[in-house]
Every structure is written in structure tokens, then in C-alpha cells.
C-alpha positions as CSV (number, residue, x, y, z in Angstrom):
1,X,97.2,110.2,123.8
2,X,97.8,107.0,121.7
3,X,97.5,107.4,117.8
4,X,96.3,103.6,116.8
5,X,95.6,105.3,113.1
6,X,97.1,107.1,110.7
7,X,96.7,108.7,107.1
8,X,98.6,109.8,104.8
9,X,98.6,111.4,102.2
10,X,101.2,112.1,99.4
11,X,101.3,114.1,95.7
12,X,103.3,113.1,92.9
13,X,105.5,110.7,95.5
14,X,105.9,113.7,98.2
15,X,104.5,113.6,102.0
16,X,101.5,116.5,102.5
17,X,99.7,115.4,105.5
18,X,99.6,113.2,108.3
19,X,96.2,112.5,110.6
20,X,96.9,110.8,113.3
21,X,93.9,109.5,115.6
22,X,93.3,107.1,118.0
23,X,89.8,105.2,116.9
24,X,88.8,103.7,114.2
25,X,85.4,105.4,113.0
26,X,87.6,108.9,113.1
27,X,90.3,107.2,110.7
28,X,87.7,105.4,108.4
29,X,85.2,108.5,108.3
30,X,89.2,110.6,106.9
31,X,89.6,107.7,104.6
32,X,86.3,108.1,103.3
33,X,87.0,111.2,102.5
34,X,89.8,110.6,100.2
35,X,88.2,110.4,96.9
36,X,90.7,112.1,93.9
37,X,94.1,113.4,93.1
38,X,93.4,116.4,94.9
39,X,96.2,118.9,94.1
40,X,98.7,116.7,93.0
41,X,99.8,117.1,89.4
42,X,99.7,113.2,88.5
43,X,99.0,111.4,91.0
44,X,97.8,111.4,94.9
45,X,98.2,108.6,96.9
46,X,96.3,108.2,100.2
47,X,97.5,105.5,102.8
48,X,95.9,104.1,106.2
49,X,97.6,101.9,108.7
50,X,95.7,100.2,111.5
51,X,97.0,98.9,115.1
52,X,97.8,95.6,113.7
53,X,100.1,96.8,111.1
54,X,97.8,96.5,107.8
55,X,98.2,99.4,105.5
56,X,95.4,100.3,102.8
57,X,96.1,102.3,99.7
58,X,94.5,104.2,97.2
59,X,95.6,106.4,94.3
60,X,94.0,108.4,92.4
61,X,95.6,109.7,89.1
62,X,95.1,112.5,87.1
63,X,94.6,111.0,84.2
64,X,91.4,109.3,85.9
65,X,92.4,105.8,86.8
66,X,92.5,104.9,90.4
67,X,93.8,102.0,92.4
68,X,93.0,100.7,95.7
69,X,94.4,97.8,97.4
């Protein structure tokens, strides 16, 4: 099977999880999902790259402020 998505996610700067699927409702419906700094103790970051190479980021920190680009 070909992965065209994947997400990761990261606390405090360290790799917890990669989901890799193959279509995009799957990946989006994850990314959805990603919504605070889970158990991280600063900071989660949450990353999804598509086919053509785009990657979108959010982080969410502790402290409340969050960033997505």
C-alpha cells in the first residue's frame, strides 16, 4: 500500500507518532483531530505532508498560544 499522507506528531521537539495513510479525508479527518498540547510539557507540534510535498503545522503550547501555518 502507498502512504500519500502523513502526521506527525512531536512533544517538547521529540517524535511520538507517525500516521501514515493513503487518502486525503483519512489524513484531514487525523488532523482535525489535533487540537492541544496533549501530553507534552510545553509544547506539541502536529505536522501534515501531502503528495505534492506541502507540509502544514500547528502547535499548540502549554501556556495556551497556538500557531498554525
Amino acid at each position: 500500500m502507498e502512504y500519500n499522507y502523513a502526521l506527525t506528531t512531536s512533544y517538547d521537539g521529540e517524535l511520538i507518532h507517525t500516521l501514515r495513510v493513503s487518502d486525503m479525508l483519512t489524513a484531514v479527518d487525523a488532523w482535525n483531530k489535533c487540537v492541544d498540547y496533549g501530553f507534552a510539557k510545553e509544547y506539541a507540534t502536529y505536522n501534515l505532508s501531502d503528495p505534492t510535498g506541502k507540509m502544514y503545522t500547528k502547535t499548540f503550547y502549554a501556556n495556551g498560544k497556538v500557531s498554525i501555518k
